[in-house]
C-alpha positions as CSV (number, residue, x, y, z in Angstrom):
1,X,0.0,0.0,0.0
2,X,1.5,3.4,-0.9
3,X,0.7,7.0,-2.3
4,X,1.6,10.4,-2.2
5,X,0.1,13.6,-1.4
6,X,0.8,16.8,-0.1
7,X,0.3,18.1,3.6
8,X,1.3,19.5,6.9
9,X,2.9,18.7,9.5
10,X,0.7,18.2,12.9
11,X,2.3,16.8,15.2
12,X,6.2,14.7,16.2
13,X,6.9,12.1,18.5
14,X,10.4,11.0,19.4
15,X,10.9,7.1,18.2
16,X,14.3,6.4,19.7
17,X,17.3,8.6,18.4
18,X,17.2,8.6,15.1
19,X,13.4,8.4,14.2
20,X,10.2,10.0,15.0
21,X,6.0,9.7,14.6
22,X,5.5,12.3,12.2
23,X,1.3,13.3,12.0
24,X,0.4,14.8,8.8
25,X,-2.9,16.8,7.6
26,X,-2.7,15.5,3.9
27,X,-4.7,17.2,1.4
28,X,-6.6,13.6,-0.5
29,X,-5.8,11.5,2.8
30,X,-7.2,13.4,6.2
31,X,-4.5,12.5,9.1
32,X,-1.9,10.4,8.4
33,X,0.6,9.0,10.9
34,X,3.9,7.5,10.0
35,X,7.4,7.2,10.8
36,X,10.3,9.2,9.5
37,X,14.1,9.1,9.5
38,X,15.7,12.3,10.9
39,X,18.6,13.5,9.1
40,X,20.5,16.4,10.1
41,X,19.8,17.8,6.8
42,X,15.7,17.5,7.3
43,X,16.2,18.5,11.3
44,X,15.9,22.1,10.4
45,X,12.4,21.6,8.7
46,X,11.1,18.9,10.9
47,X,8.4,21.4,12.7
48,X,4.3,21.5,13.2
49,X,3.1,23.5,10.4
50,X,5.9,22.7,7.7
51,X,4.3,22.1,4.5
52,X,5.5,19.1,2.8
53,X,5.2,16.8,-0.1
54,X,4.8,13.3,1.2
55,X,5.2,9.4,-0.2
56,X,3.8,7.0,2.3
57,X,4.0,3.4,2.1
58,X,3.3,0.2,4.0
59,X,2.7,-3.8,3.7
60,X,-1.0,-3.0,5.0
61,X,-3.5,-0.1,4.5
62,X,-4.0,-0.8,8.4
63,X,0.1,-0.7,9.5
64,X,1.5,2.7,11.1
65,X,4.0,2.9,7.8
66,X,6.7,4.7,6.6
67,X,7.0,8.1,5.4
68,X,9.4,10.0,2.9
69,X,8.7,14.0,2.8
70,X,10.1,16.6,1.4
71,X,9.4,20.1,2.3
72,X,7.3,22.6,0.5
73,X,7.3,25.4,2.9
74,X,8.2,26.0,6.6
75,X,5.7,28.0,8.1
76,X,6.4,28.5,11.6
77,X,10.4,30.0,10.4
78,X,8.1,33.3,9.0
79,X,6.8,33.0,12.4
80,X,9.1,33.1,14.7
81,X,9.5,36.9,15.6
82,X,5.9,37.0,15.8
83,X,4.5,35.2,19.0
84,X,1.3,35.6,18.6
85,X,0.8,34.1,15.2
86,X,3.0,31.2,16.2
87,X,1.1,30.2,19.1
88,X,-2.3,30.1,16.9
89,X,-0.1,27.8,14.4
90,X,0.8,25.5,17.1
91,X,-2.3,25.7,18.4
92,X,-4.3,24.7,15.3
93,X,-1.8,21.9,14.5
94,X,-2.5,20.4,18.0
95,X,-6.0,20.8,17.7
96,X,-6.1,18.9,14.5
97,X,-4.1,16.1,15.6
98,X,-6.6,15.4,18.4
99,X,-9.9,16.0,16.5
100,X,-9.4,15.1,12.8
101,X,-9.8,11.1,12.5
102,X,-7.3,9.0,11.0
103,X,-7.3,9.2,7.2
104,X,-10.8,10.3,6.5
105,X,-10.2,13.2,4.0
106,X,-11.8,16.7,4.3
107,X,-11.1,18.3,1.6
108,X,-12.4,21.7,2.3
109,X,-11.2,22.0,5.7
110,X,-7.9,21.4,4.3
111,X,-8.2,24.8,2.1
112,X,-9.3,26.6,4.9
113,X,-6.5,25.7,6.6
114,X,-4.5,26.6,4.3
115,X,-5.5,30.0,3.7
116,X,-5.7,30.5,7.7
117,X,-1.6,29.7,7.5
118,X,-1.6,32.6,4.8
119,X,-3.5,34.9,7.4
120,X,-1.3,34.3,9.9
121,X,1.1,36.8,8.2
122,X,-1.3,39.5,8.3
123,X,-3.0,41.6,10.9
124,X,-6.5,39.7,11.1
125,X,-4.7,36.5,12.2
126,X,-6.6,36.6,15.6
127,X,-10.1,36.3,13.6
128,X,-8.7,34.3,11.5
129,X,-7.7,31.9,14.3
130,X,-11.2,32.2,15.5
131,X,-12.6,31.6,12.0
132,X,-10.7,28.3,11.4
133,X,-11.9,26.5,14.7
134,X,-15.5,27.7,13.7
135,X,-14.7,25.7,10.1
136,X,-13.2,23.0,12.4
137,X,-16.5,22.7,14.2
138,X,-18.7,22.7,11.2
139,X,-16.8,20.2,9.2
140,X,-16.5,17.6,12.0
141,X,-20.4,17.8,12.7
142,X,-21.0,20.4,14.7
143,X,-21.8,23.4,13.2
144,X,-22.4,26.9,14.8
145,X,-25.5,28.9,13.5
146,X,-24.8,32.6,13.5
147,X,-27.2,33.1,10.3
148,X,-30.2,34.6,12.6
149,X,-31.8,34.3,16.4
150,X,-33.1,31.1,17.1
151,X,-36.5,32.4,19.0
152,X,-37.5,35.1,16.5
153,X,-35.7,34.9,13.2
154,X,-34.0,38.2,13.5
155,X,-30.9,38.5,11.5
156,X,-29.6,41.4,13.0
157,X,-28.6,41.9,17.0
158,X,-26.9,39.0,17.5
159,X,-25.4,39.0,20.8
160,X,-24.9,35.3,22.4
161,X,-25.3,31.4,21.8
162,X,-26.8,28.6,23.1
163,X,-24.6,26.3,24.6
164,X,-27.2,23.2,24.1
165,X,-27.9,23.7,20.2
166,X,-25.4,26.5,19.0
167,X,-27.8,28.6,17.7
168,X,-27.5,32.3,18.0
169,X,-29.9,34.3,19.5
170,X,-30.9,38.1,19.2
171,X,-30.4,40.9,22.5
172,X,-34.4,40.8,23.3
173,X,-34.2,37.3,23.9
174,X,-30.8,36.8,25.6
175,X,-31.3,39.3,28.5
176,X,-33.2,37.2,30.8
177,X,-30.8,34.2,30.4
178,X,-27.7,36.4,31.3
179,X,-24.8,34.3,32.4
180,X,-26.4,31.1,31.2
181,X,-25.3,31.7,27.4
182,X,-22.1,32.0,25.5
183,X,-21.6,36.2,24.5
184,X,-21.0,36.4,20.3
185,X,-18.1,38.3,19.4
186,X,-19.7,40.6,16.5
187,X,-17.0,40.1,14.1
188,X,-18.5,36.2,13.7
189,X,-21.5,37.9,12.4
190,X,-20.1,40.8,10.7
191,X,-17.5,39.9,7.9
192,X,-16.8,43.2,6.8
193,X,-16.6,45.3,9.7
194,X,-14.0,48.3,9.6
195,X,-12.1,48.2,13.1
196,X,-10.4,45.4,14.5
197,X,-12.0,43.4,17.3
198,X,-10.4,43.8,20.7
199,X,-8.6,41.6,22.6
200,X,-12.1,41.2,24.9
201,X,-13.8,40.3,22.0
202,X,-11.5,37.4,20.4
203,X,-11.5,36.0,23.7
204,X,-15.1,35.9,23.6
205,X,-14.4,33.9,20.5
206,X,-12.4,31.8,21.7
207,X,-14.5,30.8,24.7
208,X,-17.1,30.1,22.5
209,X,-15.5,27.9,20.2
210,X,-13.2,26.2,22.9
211,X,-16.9,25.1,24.7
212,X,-18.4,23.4,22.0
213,X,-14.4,21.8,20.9
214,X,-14.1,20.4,24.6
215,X,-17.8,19.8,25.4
216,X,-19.1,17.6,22.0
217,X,-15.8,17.0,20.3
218,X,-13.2,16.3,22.5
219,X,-14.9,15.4,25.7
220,X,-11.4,16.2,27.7
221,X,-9.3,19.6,28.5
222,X,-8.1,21.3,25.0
223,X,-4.3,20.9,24.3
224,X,-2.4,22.8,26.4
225,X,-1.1,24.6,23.5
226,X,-4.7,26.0,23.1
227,X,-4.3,27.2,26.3
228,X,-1.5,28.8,26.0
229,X,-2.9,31.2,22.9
230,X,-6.0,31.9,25.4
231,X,-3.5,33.3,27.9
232,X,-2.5,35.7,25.5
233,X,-5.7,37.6,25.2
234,X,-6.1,37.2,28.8
């Protein structure tokens, strides 16, 4: 059994000295785990978020196999005077690793991660962030409804959540459940919006997302690199 595809890097695990379990976010493939000979030459690349172009092979479809990469494009270098940014990339990778089901392809989750890696080098990286965990929710069956209130229809005045269904609901019908509902950050509902959100706000964001993620996904405490990005808006 063997192919090849293209993908990133999620996640390393030491495998004695010379060898590591490398897990890959392949584009026709989903999550991929295999093991990989470290080289001083590849040692440099050999990081969560590296884009590579992979050839996997084993005896069995079923067998933890062997991988041979080659990079494409190291991500997290670009990154590493910007702390912020890094610490969403290594907290997507990780969040993938544990959520995403091994090979099981989603093909459109795949794009949007790519284009949130091409965000992350511009200033709406923190939305952006938020966005892709949103995308994560929705493509691995649980999808938020911000489209209008889930009592009266409204579309506009969108102010908090559900934490049962995910459904939004409007201001009128939020006030007497204060403290019992998740607040909405407004830029999930408005795209185009001309200022940046706050800090307040993406943490709001990421509260909301990191619920449903732990709650109906993950059913344990996020990774603790999640945690450590949450800090930073803290």
């Amino acid at each position: 059994m063997e192919w090849q595809d293209e993908g990133f890097i999620l996640y390393t695990q030491s495998l004695g000295e010379r060898k590591q379990i490398l897990s890959l976010f392949t584009q026709s493939h989903g999550k991929c785990l295999g093991v990989f000979s470290v080289t001083k030459k590849n040692k440099s690349w050999l990081q969560c978020g590296t884009k590579v172009k992979g050839y996997w092979k084993a005896r069995l479809e079923t067998h933890l196999g062997l991988w041979i990469l080659e990079p494409l494009q190291t991500n997290s270098a670009f990154l590493l005077d910007s702390p912020g940014p890094l610490a969403a990339l290594i907290s997507a990778t990780a969040l993938c690793h544990v959520l995403l089901p091994e090979r099981q392809a989603y093909l459109q989750l795949y794009d949007k991660f790519n284009h949130f890696l091409d965000a992350l080098k511009g200033p709406d990286w923190t939305t952006s962030y938020v966005d892709f965990e949103v995308s994560l929710l929705e493509d691995l069956g649980y999808g938020l409804n911000f489209s209008s209130c889930a009592v009266t229809g409204k579309r506009d005045d969108l102010v908090a959540v559900s934490p049962r269904t995910g459904r939004a609901v409007c201001e009128s019908v939020a006030a007497p459940y204060q403290g019992k509902l998740l607040p909405l950050p407004s830029f999930l509902v408005q795209k185009h919006r001309k200022t940046a959100p706050k800090d307040e706000e993406i943490l709001d964001g990421l509260r909301l997302t990191g619920y449903f993620l732990e709650r109906y996904l993950l059913g344990r405490p996020l990774p603790s690199a999640r945690e450590r990005l949450v800090k930073r808006f803290i």
